[in-house]
BANUNU-225739 format. One record per residue (C-alpha): residue number from 1; residue in one letter; x, y, z. Coordinates in Angstrom, 3 decimals, decimal comma, always signed. Each point is the difference from the previous one (the first is absolute). Layout:
BEGIN
<node seq="NUM" type="A" c1="X" c2="Y" c3="Z"/>
...
END
This chain:
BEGIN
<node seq="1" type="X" c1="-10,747" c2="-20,186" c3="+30,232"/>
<node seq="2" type="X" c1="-0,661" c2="+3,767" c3="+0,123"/>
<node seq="3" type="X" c1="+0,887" c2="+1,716" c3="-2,980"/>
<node seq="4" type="X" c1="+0,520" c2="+4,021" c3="-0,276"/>
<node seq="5" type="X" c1="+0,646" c2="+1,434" c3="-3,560"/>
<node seq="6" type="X" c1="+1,088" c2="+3,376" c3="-0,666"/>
<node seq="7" type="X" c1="-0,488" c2="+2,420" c3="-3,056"/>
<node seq="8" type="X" c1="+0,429" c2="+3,312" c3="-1,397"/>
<node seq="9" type="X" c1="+3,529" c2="+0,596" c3="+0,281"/>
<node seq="10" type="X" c1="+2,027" c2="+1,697" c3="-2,592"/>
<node seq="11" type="X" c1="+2,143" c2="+3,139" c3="-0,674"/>
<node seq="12" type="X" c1="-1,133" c2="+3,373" c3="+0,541"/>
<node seq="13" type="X" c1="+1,585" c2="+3,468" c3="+0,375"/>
<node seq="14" type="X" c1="+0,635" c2="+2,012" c3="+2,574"/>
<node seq="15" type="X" c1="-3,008" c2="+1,417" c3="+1,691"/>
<node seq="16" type="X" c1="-2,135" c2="-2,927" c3="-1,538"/>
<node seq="17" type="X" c1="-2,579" c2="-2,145" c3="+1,337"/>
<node seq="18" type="X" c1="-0,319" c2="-4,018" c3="-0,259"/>
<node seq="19" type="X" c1="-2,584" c2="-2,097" c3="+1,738"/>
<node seq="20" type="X" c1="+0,856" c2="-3,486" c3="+0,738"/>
<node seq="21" type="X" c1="-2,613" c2="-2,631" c3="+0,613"/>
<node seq="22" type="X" c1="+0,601" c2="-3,138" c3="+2,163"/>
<node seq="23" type="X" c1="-2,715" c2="-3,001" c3="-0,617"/>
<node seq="24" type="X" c1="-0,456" c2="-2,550" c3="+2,679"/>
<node seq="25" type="X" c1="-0,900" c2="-3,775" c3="-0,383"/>
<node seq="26" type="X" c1="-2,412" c2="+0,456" c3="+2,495"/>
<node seq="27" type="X" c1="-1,889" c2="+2,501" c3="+2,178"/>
<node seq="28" type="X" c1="+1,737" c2="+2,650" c3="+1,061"/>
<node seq="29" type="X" c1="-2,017" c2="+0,647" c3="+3,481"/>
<node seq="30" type="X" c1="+1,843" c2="-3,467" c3="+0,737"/>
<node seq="31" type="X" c1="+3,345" c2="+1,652" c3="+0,551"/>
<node seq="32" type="X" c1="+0,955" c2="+1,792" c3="+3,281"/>
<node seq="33" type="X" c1="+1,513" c2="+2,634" c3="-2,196"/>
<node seq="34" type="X" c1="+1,346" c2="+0,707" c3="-3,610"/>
<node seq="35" type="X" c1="+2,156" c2="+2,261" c3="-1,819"/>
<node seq="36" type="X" c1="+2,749" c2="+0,897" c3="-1,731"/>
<node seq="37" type="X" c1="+3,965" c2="+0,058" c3="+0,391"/>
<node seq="38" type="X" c1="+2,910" c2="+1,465" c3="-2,704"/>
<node seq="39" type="X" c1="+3,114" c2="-1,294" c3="-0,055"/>
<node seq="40" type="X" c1="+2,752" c2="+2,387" c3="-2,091"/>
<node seq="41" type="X" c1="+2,858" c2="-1,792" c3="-1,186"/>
<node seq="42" type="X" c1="+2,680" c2="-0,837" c3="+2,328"/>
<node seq="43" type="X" c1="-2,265" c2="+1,080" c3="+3,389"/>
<node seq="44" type="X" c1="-2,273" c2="-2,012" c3="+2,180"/>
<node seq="45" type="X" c1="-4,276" c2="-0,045" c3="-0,859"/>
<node seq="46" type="X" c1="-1,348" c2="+1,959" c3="+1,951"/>
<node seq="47" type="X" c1="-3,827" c2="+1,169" c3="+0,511"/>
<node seq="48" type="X" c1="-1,676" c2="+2,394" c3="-1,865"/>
<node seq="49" type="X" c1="-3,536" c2="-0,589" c3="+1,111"/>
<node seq="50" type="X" c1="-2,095" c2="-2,283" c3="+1,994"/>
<node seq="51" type="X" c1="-4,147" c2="-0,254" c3="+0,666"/>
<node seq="52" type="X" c1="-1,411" c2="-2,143" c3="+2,529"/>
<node seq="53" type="X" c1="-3,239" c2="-2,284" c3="-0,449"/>
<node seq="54" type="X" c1="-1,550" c2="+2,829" c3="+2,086"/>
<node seq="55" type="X" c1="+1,030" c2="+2,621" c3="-2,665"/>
<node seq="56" type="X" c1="+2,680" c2="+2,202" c3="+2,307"/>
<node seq="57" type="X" c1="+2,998" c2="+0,701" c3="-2,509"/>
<node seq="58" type="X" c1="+3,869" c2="+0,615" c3="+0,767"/>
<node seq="59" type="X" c1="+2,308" c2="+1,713" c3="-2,171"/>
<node seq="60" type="X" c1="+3,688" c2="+0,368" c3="+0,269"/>
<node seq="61" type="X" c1="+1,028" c2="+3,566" c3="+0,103"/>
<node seq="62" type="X" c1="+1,114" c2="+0,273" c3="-3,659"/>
<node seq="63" type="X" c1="-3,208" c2="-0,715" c3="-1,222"/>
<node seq="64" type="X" c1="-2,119" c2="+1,827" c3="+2,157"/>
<node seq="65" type="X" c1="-2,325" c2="+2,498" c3="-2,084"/>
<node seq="66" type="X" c1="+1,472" c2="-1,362" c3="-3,083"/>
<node seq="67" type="X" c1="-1,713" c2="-3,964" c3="-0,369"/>
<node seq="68" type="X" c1="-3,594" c2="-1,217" c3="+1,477"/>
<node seq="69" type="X" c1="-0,251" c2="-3,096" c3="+0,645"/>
<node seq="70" type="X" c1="-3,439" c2="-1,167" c3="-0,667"/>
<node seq="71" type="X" c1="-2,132" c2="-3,327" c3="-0,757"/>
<node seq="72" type="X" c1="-2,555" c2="-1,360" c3="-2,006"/>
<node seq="73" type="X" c1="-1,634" c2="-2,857" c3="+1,977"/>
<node seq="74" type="X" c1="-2,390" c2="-1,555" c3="-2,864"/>
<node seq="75" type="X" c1="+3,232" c2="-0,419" c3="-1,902"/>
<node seq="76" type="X" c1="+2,323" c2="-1,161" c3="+3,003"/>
<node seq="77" type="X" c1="+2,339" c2="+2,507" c3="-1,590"/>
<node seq="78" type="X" c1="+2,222" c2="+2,404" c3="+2,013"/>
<node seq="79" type="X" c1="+0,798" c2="+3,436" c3="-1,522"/>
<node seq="80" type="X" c1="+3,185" c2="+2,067" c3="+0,237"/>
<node seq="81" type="X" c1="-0,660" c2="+3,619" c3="-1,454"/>
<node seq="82" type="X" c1="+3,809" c2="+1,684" c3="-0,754"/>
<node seq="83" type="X" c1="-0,042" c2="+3,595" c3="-0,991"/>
<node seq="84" type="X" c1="+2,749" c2="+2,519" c3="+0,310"/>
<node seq="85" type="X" c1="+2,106" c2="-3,036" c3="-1,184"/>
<node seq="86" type="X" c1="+4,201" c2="+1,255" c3="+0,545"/>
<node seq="87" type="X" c1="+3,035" c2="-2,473" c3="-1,129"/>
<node seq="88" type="X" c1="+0,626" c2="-0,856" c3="+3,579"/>
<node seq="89" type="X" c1="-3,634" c2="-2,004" c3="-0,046"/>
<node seq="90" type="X" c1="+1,682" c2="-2,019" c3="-3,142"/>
<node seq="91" type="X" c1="+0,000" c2="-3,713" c3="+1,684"/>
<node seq="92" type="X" c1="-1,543" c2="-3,174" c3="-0,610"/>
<node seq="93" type="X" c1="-3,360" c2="+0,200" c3="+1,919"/>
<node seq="94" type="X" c1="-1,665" c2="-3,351" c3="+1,996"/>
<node seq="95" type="X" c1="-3,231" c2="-0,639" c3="+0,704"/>
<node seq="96" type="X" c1="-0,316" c2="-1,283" c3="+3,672"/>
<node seq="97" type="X" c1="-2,452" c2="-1,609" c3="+2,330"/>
<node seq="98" type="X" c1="-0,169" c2="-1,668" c3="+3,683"/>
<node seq="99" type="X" c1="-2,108" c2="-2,288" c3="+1,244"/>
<node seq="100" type="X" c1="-1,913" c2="+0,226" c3="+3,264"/>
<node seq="101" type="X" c1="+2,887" c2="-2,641" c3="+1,085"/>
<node seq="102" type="X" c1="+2,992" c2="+1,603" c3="-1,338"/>
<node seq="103" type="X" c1="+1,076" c2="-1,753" c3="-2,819"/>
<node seq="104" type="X" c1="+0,705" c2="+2,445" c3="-2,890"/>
<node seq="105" type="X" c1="-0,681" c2="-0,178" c3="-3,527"/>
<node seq="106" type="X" c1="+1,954" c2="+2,077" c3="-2,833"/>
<node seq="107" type="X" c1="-0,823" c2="+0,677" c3="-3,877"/>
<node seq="108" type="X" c1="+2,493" c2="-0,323" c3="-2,648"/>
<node seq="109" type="X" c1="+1,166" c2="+3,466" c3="-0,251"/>
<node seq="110" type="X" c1="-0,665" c2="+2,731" c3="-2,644"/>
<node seq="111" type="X" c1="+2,540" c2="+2,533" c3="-0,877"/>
<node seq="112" type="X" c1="-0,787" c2="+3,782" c3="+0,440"/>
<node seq="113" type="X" c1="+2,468" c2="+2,210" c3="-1,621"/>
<node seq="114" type="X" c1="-0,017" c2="+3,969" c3="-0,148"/>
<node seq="115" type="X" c1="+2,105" c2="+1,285" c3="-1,907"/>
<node seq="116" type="X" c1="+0,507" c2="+3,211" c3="-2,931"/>
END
């Protein structure tokens, strides 16, 4: 059973940065693909950012040139760097990964709030 646990969410203001850190069971180069969705209360989750076993990265257009999604192999840890945080990126934030066959894994969840 693959297990995907998130970190660093909390509450920051306006204009703020949070990184949130996503620890996998097992090796991360074993996933087609990992990354992370948001889901604001009341709407669907949706994608934030993605990066393939091969490294190529996709970001949806709100968080282009604001988060990097990055990774830290030794540590089967997947990065999402958040900067130029605005209340509409306030949403509970899921770590993500896909296997080679298709069958999806999700963390629990960790809460990102901006707020003043």
């Amino acid at each position: 059973q693959v297990q995907l646990v998130e970190s660093g969410g909390g509450s920051v203001q306006p204009g703020g940065s949070l990184r949130l850190s996503c620890a996998a069971s097992r090796s991360i180069f074993s996933f087609y693909a990992m990354g992370w969705y948001r889901q604001a209360p009341g709407k669907q989750r949706d994608l934030v950012a993605h990066i393939t076993s091969a490294g190529n990265t996709n970001y949806a257009d709100s968080a282009k040139g604001r988060f990097t999604i990055s990774r830290a192999n030794a540590k089967n840890t997947v990065y999402l760097q958040m900067n130029s945080l605005a209340p509409e990126d306030t949403a509970v934030y899921y770590c993500h990964a896909r296997e080679f066959a298709g069958e999806n894994y999700w963390g629990q969840g960790t809460r990102v709030t901006v707020s003043s």
